[in-house]
N, C-alpha and C positions, 0 to 999 in steps of 0.2 A: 529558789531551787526548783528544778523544775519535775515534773512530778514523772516517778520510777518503777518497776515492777521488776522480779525476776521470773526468768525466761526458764520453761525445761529441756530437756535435753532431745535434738533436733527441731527443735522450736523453729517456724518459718515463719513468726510475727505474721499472722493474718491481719485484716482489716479487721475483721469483729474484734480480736482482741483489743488494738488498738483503741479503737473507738471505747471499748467499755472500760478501756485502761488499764485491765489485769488480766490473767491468762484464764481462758475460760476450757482448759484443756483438749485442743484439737487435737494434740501432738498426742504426748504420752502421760499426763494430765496433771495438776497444780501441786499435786503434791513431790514428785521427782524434779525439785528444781535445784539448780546450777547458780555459783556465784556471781555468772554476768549480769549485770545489770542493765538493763534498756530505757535512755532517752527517751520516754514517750512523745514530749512533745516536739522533739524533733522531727524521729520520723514521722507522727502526723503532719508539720510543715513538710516535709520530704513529697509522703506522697498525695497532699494536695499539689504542691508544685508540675509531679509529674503528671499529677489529671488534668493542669488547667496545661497543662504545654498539647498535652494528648487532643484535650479539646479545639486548641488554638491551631493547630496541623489536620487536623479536620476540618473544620471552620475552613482554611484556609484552600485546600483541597477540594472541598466542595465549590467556594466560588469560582475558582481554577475550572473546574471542570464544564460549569455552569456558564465561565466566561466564553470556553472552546466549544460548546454547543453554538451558543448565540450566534458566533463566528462564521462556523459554518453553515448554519442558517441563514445567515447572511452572503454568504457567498465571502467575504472575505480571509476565509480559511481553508485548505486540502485539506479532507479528512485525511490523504495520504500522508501529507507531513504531518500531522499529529501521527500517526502511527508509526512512521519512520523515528523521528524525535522519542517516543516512547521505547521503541525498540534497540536504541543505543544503549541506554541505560542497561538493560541485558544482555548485549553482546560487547560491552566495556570489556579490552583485557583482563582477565585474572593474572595479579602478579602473584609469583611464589614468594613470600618471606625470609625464604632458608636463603633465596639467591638474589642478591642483590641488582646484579644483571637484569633481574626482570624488572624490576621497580626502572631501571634506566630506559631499560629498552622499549616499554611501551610507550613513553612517552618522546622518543625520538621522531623527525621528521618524516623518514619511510615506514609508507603504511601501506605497501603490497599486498597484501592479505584481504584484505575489504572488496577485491576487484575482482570479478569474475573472468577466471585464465578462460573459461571458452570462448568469451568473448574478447580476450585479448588475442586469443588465437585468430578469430576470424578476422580481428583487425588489421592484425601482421600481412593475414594474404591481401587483403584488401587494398593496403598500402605495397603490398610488391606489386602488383600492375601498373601505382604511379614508379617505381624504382624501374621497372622493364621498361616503360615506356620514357622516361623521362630521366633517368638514372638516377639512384637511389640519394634520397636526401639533399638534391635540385633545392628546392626550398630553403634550404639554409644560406643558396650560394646565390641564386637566381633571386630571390625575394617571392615574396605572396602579396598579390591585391585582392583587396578583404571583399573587395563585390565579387571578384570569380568564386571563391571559396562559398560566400554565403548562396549565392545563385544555386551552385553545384548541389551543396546540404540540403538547401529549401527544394532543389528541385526532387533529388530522390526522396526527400518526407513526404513529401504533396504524391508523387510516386506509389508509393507505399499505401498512404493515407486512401490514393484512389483503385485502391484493390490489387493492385501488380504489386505480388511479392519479393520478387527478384531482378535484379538489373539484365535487361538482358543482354547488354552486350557482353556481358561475361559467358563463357562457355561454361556448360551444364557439370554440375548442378548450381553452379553461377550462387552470387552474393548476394544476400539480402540487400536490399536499400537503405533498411536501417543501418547498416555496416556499415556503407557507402559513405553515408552520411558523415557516421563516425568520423570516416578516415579523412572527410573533409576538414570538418570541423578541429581536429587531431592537429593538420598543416595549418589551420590557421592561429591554433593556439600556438604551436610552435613559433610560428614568425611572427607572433606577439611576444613571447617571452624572451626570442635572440636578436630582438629588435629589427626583422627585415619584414618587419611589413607594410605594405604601400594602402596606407589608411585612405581611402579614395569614399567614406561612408558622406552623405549628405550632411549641412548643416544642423544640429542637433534639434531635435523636434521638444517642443513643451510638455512633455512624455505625462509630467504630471497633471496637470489639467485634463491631459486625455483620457487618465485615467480615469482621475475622477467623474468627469463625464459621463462615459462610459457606461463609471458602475452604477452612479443614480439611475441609466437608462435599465440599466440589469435589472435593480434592486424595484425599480418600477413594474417590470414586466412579473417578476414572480409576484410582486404582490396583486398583479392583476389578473395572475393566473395561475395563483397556489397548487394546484393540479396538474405539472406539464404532463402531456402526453409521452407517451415511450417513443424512441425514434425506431425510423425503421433503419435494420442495420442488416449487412451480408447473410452475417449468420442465423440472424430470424428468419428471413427472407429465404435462404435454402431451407428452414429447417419446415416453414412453410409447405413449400413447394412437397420434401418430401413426406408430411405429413397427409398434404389433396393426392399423391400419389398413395398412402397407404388406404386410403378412403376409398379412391375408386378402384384398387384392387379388394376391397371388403366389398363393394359393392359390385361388381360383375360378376363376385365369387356366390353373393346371396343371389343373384340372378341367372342362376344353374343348380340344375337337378342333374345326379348320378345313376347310369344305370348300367348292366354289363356290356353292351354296344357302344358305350361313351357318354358324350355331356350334352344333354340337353338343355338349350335355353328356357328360362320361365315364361317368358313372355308367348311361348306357344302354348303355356296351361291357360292363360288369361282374354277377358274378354277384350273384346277394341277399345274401349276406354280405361281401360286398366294397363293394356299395354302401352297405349300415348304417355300416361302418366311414370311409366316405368322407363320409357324410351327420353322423356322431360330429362328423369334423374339423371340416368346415365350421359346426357348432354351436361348437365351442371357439374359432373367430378371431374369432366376432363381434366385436364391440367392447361 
């Protein structure tokens, strides 16, 4: 038999109870007690079971976590795809219960909803100048060779990548390149999927070997240079620039005295070598 106690009335079986094996009156206290009777050593298998599951999904979880550090330490991880990957989990449909239809419907083929309409907007016009030019949906009928397409894509990335935001042969206020791009890419998958595309790619390269290559060349350089430097990028570089501009406007501005006739410069209060020295500064803020 395994050993019993009775429960009182809204009894929540605590751990202490359990443990000590009889009610030590948390609730409403040992003497207000009810006919049920409670399995103790049950639920104590019960809830060791659930501590070691609890520990075992932690346990589990930590190395997990522990694994995707290392990874990306190493470079053979996007800290973006970890975040993406995590943030599916919270943006999974919610099905409603009461309606069945939901339960079907999220897991159907069309998944519209994921895709951002403004940039499907831009697309659409993007691919009306190949429809103007070339009459709309050419590509189905004419065929696609996969080096003009890719040519096209890489050239407005590279485009892009070197600072020209927009194509310009478009009239203003013209398409981004990354659009361009898009729409490239857009006809090539197209005429990979309707079968007319004229595969003209080179011999298959040993992709993997290069890689690996590669990344031991990677994985050599951080570790011979744990510290990389910050690059320089556009937006430092202006933000630069207008930062030596606010400097030397502080500094031509502390290089003037106000009086009711207008601004006099400092440099006529100062001696000759005070003014060279002043005259130095104002040479080093230029821009």
């Amino acid at each position: 038999m395994s050993e019993q106690f009775k429960t009182g009335p809204g009894c929540e079986m605590s751990r202490s109870c359990i443990d000590q094996s009889y009610c030590l009156g948390h609730c409403k206290g040992p003497q207000q007690v009810s006919g049920d009777e409670v399995d103790v050593a049950a639920l104590k298998a019960s809830l060791l079971e659930a501590e070691a599951d609890e520990r075992a999904a932690t346990i589990r979880a930590e190395a997990a976590e522990k694994l995707v550090v290392d990874l990306i330490r190493q470079q053979r991880l996007s800290p973006l795809s970890v975040t993406l990957r995590r943030s599916t989990v919270l943006t999974t449909k919610p099905t409603n219960p009461q309606n069945p239809k939901d339960a079907i419907g999220v897991a159907k083929w069309r998944h519209f909803t994921p895709v951002p309409q403004t940039v499907v907007a831009e697309l659409g016009v993007a691919l009306l100048e190949g429809a103007i030019k070339y009459r709309r949906s050419n590509y189905r009928v004419a065929g696609v060779r996969a080096s003009v397409y890719v040519d096209a894509a890489m050239g407005h990335i590279m485009q892009w990548w070197e600072g020209e935001d927009n194509d310009p042969e478009i009239p203003e206020p013209s398409l981004s390149h990354i659009i361009k791009a898009m729409a490239s890419l857009t006809v090539l998958r197209d005429a990979m999927i309707q079968n007319m595309l004229n595969d003209d790619r080179p011999p298959k390269g040993n992709l993997n070997q290069v890689r690996r290559d590669l990344q031991s060349v990677v994985d050599g350089l951080y570790v011979k240079y744990p510290e990389p430097k910050e690059p320089h990028t556009e937006v430092g570089e202006q933000r630069l620039k207008d930062m030596t501009a606010e400097a030397a406007g502080a500094q031509a501005m502390s290089g003037m005295r106000f009086h009711r006739g207008g601004v006099v410069r400092r440099s006529q209060f100062l001696s000759p070598g005070e003014r060279t020295f002043d005259e130095a500064l104002t040479e080093i803020s230029k821009p």
